[in-house]
N, CA, C and O atoms as a Tinker XYZ file with bonds, in Angstrom:
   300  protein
     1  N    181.612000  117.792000   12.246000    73     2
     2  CA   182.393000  116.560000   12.294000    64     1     3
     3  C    182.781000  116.254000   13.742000    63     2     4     5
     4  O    183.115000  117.202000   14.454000    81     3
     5  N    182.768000  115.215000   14.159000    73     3     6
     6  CA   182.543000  114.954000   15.378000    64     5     7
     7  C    184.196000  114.183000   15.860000    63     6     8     9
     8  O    184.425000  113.145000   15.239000    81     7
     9  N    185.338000  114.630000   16.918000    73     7    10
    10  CA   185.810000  114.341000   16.368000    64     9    11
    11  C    185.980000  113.486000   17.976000    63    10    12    13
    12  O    185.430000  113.715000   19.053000    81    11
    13  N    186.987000  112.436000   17.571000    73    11    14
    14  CA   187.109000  110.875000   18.542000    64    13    15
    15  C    188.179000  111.331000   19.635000    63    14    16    17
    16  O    189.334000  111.486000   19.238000    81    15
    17  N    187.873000  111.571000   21.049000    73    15    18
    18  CA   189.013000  111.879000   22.248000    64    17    19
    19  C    189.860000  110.360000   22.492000    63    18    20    21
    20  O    189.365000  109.242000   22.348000    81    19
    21  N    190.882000  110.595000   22.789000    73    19    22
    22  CA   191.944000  109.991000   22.967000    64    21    23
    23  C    191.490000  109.523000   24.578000    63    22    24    25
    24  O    191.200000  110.426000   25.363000    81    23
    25  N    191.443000  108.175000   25.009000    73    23    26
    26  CA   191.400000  108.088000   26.794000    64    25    27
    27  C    192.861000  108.044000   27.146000    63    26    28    29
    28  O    193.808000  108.001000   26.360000    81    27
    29  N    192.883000  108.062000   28.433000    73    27    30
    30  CA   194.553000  108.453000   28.594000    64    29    31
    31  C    194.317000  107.332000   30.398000    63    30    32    33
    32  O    193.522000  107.468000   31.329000    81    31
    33  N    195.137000  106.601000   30.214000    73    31    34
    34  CA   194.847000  105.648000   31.623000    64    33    35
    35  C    196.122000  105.452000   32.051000    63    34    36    37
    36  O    196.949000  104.787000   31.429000    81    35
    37  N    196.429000  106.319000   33.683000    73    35    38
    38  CA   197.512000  106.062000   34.459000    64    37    39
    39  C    197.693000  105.365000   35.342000    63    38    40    41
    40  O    196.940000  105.514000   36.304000    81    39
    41  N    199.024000  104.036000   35.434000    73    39    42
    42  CA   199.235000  103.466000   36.535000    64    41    43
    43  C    200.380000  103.518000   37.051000    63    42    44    45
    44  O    201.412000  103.821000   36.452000    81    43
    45  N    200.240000  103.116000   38.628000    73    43    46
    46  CA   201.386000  103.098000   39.516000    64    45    47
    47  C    201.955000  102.478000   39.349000    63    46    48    49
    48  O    201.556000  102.013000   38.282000    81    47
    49  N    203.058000  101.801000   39.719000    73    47    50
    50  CA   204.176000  101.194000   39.004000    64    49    51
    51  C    205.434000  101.045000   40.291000    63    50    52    53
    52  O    205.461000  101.850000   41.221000    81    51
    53  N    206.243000  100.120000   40.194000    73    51    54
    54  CA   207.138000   99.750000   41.055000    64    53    55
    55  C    208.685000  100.036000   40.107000    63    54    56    57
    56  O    209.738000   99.565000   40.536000    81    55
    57  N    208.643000  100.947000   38.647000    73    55    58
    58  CA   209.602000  100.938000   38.565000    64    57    59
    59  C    210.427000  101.930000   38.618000    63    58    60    61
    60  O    209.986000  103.077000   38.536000    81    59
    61  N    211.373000  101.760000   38.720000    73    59    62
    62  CA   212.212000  102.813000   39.203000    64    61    63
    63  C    213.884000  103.443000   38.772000    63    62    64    65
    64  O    214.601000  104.260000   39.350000    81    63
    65  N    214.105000  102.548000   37.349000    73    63    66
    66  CA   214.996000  103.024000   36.662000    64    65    67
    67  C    214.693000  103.076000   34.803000    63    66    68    69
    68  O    214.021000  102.316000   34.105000    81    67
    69  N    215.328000  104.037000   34.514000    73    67    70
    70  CA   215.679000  104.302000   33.088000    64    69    71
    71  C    215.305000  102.885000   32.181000    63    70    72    73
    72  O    214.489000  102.669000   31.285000    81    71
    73  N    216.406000  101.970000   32.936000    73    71    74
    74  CA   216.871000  100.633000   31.730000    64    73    75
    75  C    215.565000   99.833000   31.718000    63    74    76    77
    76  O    215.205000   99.315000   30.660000    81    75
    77  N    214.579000   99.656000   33.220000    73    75    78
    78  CA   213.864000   99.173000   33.401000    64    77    79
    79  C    212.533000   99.719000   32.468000    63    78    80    81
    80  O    212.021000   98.964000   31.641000    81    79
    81  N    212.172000  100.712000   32.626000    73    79    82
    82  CA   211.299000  101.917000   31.707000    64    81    83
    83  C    211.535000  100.997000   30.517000    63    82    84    85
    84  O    210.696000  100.216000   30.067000    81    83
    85  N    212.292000  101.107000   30.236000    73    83    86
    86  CA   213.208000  101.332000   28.517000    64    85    87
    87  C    212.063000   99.472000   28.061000    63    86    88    89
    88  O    211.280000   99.243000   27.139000    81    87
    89  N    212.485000   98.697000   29.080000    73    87    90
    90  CA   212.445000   97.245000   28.550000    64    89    91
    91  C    210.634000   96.900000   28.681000    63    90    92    93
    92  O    210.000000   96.148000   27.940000    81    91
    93  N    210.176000   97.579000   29.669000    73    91    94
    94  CA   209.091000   97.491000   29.880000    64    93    95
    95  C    208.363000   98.717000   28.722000    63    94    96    97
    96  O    207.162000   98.459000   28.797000    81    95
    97  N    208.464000   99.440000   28.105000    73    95    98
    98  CA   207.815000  100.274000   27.218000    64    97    99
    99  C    208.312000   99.550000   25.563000    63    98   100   101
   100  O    207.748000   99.917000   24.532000    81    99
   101  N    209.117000   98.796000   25.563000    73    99   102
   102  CA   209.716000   98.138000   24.211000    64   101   103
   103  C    208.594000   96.910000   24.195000    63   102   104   105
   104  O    208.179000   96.440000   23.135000    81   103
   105  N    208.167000   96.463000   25.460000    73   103   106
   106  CA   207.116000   95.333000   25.568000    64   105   107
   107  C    205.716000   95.678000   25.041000    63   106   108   109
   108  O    205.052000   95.201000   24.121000    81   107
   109  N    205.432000   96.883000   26.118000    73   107   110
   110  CA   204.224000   97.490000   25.522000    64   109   111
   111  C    203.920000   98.107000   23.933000    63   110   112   113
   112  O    202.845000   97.971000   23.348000    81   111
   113  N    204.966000   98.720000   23.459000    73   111   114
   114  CA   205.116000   99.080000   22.654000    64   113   115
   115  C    204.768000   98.130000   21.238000    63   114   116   117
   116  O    203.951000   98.379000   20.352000    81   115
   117  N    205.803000   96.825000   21.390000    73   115   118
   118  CA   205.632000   95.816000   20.431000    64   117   119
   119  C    203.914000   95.282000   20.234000    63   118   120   121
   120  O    203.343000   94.984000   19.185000    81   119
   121  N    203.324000   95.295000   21.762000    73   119   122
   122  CA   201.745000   94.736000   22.029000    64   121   123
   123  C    201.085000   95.546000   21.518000    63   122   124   125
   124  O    200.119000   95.098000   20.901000    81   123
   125  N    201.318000   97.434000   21.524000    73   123   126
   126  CA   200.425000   98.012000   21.018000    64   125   127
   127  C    200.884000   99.056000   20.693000    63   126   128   129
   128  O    200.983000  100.111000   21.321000    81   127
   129  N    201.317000   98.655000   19.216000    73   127   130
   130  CA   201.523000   99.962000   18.538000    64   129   131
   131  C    200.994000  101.102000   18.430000    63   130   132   133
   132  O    201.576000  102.145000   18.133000    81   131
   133  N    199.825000  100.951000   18.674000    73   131   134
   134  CA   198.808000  101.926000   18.399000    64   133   135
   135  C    198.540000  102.977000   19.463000    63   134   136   137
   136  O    197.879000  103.989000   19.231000    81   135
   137  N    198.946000  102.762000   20.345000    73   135   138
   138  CA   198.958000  103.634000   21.806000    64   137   139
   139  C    200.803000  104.231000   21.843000    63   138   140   141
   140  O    201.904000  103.748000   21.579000    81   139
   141  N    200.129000  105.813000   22.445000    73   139   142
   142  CA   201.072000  106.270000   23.370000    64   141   143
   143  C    201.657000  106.077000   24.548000    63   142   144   145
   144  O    201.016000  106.312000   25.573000    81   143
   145  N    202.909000  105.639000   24.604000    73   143   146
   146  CA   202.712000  105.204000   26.210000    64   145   147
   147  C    203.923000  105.657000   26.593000    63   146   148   149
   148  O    204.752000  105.925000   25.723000    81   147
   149  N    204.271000  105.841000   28.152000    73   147   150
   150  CA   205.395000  106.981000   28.548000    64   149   151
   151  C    205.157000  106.281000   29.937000    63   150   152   153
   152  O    204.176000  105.640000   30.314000    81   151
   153  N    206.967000  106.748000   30.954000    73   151   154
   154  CA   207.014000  106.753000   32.378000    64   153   155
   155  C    207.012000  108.141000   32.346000    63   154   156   157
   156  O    207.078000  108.894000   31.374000    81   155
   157  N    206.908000  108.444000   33.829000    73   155   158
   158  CA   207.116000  109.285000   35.053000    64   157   159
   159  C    208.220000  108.842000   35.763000    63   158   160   161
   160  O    207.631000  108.895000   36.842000    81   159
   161  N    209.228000  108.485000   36.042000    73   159   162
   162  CA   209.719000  107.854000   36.568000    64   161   163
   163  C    210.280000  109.213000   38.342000    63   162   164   165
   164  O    210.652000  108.969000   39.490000    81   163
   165  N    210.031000  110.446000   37.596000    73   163   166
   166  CA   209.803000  111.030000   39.142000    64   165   167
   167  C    208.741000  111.563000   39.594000    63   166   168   169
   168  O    208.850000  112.478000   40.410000    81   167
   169  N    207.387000  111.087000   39.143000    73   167   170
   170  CA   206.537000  111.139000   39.999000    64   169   171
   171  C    206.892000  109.994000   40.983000    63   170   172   173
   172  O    207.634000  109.028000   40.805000    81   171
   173  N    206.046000  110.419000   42.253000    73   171   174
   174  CA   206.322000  109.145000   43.457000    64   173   175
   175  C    205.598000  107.922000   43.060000    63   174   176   177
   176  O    206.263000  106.909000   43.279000    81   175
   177  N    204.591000  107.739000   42.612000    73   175   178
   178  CA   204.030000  106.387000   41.590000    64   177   179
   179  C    204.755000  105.496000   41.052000    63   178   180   181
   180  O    204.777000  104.298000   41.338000    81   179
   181  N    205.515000  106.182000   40.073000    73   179   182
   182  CA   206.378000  106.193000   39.093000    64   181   183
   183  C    205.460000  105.031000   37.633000    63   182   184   185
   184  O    205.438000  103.933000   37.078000    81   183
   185  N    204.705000  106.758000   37.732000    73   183   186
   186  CA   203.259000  106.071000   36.526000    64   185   187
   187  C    203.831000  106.342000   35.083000    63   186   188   189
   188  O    204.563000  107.152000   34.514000    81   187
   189  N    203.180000  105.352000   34.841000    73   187   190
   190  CA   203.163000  104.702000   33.338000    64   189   191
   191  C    201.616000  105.207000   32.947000    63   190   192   193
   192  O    200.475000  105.006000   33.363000    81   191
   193  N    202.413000  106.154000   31.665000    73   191   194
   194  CA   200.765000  106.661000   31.360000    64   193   195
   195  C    200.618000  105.793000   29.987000    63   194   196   197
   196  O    201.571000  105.104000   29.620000    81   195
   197  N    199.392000  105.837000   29.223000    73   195   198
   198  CA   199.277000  104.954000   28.287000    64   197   199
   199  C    198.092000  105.853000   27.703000    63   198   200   201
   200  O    197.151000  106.107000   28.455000    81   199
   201  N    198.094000  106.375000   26.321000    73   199   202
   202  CA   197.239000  107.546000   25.751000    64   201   203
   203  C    197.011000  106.687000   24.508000    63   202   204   205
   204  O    198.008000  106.155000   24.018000    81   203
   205  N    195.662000  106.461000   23.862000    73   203   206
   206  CA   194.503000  106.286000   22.651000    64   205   207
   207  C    193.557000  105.856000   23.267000    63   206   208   209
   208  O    193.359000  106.030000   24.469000    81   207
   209  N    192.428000  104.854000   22.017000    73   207   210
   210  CA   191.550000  104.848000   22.040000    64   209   211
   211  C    191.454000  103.261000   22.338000    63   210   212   213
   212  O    192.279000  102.428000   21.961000    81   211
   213  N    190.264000  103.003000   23.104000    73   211   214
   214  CA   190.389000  101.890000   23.746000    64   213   215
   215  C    191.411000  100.755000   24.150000    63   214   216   217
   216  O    191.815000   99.750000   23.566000    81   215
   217  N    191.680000  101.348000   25.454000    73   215   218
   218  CA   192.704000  100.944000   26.165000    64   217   219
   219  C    192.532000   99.591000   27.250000    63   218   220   221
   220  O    192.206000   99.696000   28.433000    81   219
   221  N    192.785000   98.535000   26.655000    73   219   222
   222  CA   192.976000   97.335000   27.975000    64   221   223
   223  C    193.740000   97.442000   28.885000    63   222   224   225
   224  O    194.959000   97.278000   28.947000    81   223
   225  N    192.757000   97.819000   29.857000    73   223   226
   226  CA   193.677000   98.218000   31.014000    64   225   227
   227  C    193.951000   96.495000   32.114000    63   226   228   229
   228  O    194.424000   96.352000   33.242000    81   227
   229  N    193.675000   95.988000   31.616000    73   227   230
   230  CA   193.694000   94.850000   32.291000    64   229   231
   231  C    194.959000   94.228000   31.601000    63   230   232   233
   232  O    195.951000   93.705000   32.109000    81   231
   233  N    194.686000   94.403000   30.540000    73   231   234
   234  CA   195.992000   93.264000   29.589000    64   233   235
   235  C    197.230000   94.315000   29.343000    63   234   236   237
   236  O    198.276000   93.717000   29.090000    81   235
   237  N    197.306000   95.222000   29.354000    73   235   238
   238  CA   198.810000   96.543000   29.994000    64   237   239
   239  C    199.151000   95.924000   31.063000    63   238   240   241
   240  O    200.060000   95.097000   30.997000    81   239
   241  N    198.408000   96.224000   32.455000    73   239   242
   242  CA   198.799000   95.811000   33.757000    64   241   243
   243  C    199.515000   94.598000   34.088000    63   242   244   245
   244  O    200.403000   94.429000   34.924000    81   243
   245  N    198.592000   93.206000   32.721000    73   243   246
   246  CA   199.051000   92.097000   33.091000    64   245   247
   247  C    200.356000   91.738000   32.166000    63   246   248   249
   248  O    201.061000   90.732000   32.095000    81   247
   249  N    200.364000   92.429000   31.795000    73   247   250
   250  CA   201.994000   92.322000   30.816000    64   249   251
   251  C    203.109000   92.790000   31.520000    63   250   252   253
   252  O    204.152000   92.137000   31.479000    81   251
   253  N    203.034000   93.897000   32.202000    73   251   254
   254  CA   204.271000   94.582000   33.539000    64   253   255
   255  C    204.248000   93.569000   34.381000    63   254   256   257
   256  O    205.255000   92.912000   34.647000    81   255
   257  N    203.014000   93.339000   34.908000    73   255   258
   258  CA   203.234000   92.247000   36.096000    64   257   259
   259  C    203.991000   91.022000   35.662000    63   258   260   261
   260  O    204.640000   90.321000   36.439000    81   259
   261  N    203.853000   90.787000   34.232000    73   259   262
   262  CA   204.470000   89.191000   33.578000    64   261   263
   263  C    206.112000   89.577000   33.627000    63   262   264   265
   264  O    207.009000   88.764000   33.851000    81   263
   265  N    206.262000   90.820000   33.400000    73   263   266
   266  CA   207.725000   91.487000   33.593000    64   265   267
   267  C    208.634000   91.645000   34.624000    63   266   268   269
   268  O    209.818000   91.984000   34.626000    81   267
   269  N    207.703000   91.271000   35.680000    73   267   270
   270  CA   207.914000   91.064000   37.034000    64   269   271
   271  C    208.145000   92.839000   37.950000    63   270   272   273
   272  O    209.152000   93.190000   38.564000    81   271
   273  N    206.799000   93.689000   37.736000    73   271   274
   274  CA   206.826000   94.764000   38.346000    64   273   275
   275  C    205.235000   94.673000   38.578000    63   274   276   277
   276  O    204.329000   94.152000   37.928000    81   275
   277  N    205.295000   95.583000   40.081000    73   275   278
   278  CA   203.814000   96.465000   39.996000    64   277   279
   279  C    203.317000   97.240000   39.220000    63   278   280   281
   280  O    203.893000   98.110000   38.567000    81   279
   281  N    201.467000   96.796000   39.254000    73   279   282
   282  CA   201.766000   97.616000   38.281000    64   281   283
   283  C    199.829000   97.906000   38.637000    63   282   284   285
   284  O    199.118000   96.955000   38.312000    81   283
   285  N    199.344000   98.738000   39.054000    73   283   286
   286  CA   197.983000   99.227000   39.214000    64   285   287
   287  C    197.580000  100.164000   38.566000    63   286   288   289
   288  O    198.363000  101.055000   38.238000    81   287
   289  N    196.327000  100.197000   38.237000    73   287   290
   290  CA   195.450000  101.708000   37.401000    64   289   291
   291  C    195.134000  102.135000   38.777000    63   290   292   293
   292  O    194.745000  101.577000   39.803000    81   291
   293  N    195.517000  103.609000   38.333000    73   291   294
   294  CA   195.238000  104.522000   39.147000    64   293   295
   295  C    193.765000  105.872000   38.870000    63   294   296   297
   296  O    193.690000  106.681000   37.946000    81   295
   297  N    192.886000  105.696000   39.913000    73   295   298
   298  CA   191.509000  105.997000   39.667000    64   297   299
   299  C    191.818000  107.638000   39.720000    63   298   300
   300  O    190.902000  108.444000   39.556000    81   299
């Protein structure tokens, strides 16, 4: 049985508090239930990881940015 890996896609990020995290992962969250998604908020990035299976990494990014933060995939 063959079984399906999870992709896991991290970006940098301009944010830098708790409340901010909080409002920006309630966004993502509502868009895609279906994904894991988490800060770092002390890595120096302060990356936003985002874990399942096919991941728009374009339409994540452009939803933070609509939130008014940076927000890049990190290679």
């Amino acid at each position: 049985m063959a079984m399906v890996l999870n992709m896991v896609e991290v970006y940098k990020t301009n944010v830098t508090r708790k409340i901010q995290a909080k409002r920006i992962l309630d966004v993502l969250s509502e868009q895609f239930p279906m994904f894991s998604i988490n800060f770092d908020l002390e890595d120096c990035d302060k990356i936003l990881r985002v874990e399942g299976k096919n991941i728009p990494q374009e339409k994540i990014a452009r939803l933070v940015i609509e939130n008014g933060y940076q927000c890049n995939v990190l290679d």
